[in-house]
MIDOBA-670769 format. One record per atom (N, C-alpha, C): residue in one letter; atom name; residue number from 0; z, x, y. Coordinates in Angstrom, 2 decimals. Each point is the difference from the previous one (the first is absolute). Example, Ala and Ser with C-alpha at 12.3 -4.5 7.8 and 13.67 -1.06 7.14 Angstrom:
2
+------+------+-----+---------+---------+---------+
: type : atom : seq :       w :       u :       v :
+------+------+-----+---------+---------+---------+
:    A :    N :   0 :    7.80 :   13.19 :   -5.69 :
:    A :   CA :   0 :    0.00 :   -0.89 :    1.19 :
:    A :    C :   0 :    0.00 :    0.90 :    1.20 :
:    S :    N :   1 :   -0.72 :   -0.35 :    1.05 :
:    S :   CA :   1 :    0.06 :    0.82 :    1.19 :
:    S :    C :   1 :    0.73 :   -0.77 :    1.09 :
+------+------+-----+---------+---------+---------+
***
This chain:
73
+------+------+-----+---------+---------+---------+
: type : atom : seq :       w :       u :       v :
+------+------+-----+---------+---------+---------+
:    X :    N :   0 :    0.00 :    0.84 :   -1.19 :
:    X :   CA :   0 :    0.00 :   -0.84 :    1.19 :
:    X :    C :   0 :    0.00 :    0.88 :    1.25 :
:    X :    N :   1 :   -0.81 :   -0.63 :    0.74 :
:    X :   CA :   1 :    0.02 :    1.01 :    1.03 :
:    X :    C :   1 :    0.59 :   -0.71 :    1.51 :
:    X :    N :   2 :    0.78 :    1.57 :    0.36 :
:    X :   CA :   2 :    0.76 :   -0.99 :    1.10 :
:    X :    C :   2 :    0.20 :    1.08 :    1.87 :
:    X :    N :   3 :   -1.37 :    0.74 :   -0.34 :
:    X :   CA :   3 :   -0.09 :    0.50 :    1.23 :
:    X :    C :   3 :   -0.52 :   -0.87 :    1.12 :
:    X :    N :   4 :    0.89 :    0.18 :    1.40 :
:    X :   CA :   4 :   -0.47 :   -0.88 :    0.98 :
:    X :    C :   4 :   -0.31 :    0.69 :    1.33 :
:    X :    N :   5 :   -1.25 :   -0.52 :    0.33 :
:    X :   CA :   5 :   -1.22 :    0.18 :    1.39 :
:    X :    C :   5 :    1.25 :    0.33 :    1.07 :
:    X :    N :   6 :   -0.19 :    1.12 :    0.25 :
:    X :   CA :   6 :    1.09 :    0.33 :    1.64 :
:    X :    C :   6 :   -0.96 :    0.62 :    0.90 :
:    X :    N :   7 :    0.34 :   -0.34 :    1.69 :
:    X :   CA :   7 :   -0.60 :    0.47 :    0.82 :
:    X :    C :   7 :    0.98 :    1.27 :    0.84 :
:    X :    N :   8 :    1.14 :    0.44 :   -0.43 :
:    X :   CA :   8 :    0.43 :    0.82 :    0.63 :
:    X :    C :   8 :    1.19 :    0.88 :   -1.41 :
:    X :    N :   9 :    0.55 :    1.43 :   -0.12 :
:    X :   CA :   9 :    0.07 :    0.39 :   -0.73 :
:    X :    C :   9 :    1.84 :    0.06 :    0.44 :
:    X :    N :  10 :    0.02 :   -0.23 :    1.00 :
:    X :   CA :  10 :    1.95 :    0.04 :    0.09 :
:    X :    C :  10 :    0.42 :   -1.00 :   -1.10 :
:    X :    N :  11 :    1.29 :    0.50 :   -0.20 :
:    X :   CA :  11 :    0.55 :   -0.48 :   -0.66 :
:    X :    C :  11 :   -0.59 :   -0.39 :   -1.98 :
:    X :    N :  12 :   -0.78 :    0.68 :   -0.20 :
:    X :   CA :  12 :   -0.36 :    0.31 :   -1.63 :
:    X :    C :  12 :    0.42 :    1.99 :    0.07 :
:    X :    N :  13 :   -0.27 :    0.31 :   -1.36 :
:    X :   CA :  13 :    0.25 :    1.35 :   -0.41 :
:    X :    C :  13 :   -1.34 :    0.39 :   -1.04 :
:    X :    N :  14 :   -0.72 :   -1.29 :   -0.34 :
:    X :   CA :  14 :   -1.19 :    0.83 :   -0.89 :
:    X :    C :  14 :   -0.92 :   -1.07 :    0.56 :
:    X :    N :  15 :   -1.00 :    0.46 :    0.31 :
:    X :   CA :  15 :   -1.33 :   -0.99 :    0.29 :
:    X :    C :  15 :   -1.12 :    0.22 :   -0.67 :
:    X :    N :  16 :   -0.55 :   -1.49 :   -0.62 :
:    X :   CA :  16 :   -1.70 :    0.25 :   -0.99 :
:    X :    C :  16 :   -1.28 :   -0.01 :    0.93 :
:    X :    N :  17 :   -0.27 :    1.25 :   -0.20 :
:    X :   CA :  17 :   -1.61 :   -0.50 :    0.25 :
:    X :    C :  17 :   -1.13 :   -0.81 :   -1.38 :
:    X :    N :  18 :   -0.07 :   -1.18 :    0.79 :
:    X :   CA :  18 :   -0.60 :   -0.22 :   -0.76 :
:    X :    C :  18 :   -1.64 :    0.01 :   -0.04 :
:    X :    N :  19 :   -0.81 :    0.63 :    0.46 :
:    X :   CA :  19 :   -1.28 :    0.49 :    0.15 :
:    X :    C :  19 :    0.29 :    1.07 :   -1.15 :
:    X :    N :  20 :    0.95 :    1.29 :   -0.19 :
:    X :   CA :  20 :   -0.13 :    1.38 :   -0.63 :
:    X :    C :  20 :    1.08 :   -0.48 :   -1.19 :
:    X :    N :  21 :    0.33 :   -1.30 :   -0.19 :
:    X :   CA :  21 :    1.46 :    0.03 :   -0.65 :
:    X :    C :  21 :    0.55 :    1.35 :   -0.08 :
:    X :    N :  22 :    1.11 :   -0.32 :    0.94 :
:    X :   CA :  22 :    0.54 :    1.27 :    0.12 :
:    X :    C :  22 :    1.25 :   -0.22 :    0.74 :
:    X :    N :  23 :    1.40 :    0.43 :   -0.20 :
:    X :   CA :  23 :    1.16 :   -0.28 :    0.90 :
:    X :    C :  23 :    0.17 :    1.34 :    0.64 :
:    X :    N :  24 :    0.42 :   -0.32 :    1.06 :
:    X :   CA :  24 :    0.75 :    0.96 :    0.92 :
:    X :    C :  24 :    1.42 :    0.13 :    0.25 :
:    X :    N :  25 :    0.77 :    1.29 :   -0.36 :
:    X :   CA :  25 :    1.37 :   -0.18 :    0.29 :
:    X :    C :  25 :    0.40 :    0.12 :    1.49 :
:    X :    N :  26 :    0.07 :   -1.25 :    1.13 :
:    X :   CA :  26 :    0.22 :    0.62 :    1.20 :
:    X :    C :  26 :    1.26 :    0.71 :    0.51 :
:    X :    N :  27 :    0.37 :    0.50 :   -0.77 :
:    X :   CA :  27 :    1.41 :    0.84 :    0.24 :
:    X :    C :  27 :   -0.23 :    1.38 :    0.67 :
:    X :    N :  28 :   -1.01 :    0.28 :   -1.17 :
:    X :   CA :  28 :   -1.20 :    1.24 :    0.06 :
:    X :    C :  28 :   -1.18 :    0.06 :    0.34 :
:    X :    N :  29 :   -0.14 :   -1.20 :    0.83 :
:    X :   CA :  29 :   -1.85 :    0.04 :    0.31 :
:    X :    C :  29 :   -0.26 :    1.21 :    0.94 :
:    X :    N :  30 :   -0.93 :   -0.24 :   -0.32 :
:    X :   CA :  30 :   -1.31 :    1.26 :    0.25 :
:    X :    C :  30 :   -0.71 :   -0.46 :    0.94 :
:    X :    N :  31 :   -0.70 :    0.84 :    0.92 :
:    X :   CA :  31 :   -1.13 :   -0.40 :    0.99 :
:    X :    C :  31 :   -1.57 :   -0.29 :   -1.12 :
:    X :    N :  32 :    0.15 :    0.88 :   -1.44 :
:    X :   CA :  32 :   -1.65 :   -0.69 :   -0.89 :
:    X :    C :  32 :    0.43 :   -1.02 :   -0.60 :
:    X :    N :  33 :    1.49 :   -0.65 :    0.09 :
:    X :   CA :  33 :    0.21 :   -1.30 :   -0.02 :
:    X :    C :  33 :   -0.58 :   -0.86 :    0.53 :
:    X :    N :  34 :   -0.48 :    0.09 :    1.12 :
:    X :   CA :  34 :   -0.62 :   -1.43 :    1.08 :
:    X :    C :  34 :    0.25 :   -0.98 :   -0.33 :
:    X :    N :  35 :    1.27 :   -0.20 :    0.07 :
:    X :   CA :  35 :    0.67 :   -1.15 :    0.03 :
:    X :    C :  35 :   -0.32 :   -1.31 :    0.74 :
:    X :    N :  36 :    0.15 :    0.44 :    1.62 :
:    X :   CA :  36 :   -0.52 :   -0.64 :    0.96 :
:    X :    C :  36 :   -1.74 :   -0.59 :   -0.23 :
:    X :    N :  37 :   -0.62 :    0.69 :   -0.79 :
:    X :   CA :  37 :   -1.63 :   -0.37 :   -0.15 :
:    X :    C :  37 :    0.28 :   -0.84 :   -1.37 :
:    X :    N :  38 :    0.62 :   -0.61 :   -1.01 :
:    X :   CA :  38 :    0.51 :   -0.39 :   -0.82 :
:    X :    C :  38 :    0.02 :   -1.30 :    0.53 :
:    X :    N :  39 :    0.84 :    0.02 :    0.88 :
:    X :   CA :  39 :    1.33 :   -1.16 :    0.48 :
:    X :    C :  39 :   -1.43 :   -0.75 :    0.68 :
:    X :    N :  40 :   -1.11 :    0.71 :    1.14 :
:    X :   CA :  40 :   -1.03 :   -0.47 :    0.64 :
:    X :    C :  40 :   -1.06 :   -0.62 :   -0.51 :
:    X :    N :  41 :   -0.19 :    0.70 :   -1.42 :
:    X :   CA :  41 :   -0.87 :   -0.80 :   -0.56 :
:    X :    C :  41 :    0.27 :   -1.43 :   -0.64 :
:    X :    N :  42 :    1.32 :   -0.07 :   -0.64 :
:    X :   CA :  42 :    0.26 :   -1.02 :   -0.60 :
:    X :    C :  42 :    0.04 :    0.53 :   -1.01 :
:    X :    N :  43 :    0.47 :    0.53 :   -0.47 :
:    X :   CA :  43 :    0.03 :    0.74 :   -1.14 :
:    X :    C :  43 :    1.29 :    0.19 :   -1.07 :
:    X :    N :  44 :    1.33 :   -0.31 :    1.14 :
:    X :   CA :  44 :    1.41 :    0.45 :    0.15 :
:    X :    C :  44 :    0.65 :   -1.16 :   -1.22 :
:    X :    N :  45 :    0.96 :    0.65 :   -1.05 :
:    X :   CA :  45 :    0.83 :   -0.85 :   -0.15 :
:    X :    C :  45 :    1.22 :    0.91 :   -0.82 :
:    X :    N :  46 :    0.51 :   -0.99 :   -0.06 :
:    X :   CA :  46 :    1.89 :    0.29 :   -0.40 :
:    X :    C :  46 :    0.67 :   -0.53 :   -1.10 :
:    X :    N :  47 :    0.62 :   -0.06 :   -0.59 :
:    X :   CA :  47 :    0.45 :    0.34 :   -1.49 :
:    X :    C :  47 :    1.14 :   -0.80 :    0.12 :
:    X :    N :  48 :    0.39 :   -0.76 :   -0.85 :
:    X :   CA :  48 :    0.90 :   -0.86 :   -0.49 :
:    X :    C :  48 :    0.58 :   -0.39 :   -1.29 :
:    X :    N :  49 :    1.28 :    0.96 :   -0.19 :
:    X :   CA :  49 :    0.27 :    0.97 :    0.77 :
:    X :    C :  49 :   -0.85 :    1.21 :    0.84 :
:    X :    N :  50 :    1.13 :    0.63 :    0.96 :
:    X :   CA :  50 :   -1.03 :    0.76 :    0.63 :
:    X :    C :  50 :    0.38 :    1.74 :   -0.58 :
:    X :    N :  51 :   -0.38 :   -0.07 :   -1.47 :
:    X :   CA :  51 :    0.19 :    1.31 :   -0.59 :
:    X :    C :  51 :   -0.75 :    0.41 :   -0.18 :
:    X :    N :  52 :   -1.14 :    1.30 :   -0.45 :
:    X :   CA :  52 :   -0.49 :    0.63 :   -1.00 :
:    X :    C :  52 :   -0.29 :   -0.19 :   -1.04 :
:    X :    N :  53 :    1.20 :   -0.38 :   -0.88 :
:    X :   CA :  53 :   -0.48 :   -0.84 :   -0.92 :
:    X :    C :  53 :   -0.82 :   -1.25 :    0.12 :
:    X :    N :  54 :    0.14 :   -0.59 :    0.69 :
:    X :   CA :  54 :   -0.36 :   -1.23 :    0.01 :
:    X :    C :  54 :   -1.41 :    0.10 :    0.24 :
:    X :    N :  55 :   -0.22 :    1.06 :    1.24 :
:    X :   CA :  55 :   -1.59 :    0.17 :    0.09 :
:    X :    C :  55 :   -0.70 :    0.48 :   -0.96 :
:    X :    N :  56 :    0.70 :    1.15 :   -1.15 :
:    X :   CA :  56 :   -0.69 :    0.16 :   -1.37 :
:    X :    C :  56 :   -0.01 :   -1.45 :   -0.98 :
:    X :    N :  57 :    0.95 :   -0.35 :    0.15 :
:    X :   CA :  57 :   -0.37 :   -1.70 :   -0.51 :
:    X :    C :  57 :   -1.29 :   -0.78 :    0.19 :
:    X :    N :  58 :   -0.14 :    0.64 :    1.06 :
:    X :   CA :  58 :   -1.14 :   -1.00 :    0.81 :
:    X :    C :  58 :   -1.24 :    1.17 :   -0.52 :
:    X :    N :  59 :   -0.39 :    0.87 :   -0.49 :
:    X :   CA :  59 :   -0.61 :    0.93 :   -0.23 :
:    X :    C :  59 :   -0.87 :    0.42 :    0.83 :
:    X :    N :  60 :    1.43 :    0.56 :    1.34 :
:    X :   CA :  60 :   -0.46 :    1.12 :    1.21 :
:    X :    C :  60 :   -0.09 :    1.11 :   -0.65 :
:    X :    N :  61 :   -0.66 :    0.80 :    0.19 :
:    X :   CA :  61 :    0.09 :    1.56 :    0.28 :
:    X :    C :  61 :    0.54 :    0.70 :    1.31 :
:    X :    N :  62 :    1.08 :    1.04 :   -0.73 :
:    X :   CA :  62 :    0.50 :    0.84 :    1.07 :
:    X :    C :  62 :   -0.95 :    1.08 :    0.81 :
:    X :    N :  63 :    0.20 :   -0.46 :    1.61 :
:    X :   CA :  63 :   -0.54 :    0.76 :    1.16 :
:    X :    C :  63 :    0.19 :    1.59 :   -0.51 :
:    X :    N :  64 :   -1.04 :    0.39 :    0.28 :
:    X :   CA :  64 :    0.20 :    1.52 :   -0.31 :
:    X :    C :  64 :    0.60 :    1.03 :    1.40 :
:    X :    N :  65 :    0.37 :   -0.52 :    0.61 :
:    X :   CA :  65 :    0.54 :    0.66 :    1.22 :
:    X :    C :  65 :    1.41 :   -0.85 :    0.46 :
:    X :    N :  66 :    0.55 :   -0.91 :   -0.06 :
:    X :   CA :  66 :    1.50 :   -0.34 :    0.04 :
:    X :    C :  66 :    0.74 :   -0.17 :   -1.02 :
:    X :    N :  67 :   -0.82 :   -0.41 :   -1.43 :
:    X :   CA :  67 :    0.52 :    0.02 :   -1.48 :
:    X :    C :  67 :    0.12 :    0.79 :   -0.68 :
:    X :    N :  68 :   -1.50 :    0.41 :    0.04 :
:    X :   CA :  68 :   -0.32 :    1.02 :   -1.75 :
:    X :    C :  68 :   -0.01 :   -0.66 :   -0.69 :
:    X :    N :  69 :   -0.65 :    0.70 :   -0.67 :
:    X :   CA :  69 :    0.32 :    0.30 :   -1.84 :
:    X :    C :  69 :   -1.03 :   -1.75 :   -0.14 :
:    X :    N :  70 :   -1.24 :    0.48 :   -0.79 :
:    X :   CA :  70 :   -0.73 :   -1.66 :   -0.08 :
:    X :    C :  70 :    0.33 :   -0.29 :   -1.24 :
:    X :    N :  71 :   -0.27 :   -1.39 :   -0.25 :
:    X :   CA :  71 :    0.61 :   -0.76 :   -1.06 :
:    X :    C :  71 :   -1.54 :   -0.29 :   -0.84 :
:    X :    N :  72 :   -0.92 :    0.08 :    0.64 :
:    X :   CA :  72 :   -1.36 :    0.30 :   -1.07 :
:    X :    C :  72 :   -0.30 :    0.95 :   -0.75 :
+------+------+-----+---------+---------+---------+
***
């Protein structure tokens, strides 16, 4: 079941999906080849519910190679 939801701004989450690259971002650690902000612009942005890591591998994100590591493919 999938339970990521469409956000237009990134306060207040800690991992965000792209969903164009499936791919989460840890914003704890984001990165500027994060483009987060170009994410969030396109419509692209969503958030995890829970808002863990796990949950986005649930959802079968792949980890950002510049705030995560380590890919799960």
């Amino acid at each position: 079941m999938t339970v990521a939801i469409p956000v237009s701004s990134k306060v207040g989450i800690k991992f965000l999906g792209d969903t164009r690259k499936m791919e989460v971002h840890g914003l704890i650690n984001e990165k500027p080849q994060c483009r987060i902000d170009e994410i969030i612009r396109a419509g692209g942005a969503v958030s995890f519910d829970p808002d863990t890591v796990v949950q986005a591998h649930k959802e079968d994100y792949n980890n950002c190679p510049y705030c995560i590591g380590g890919t799960r493919k």
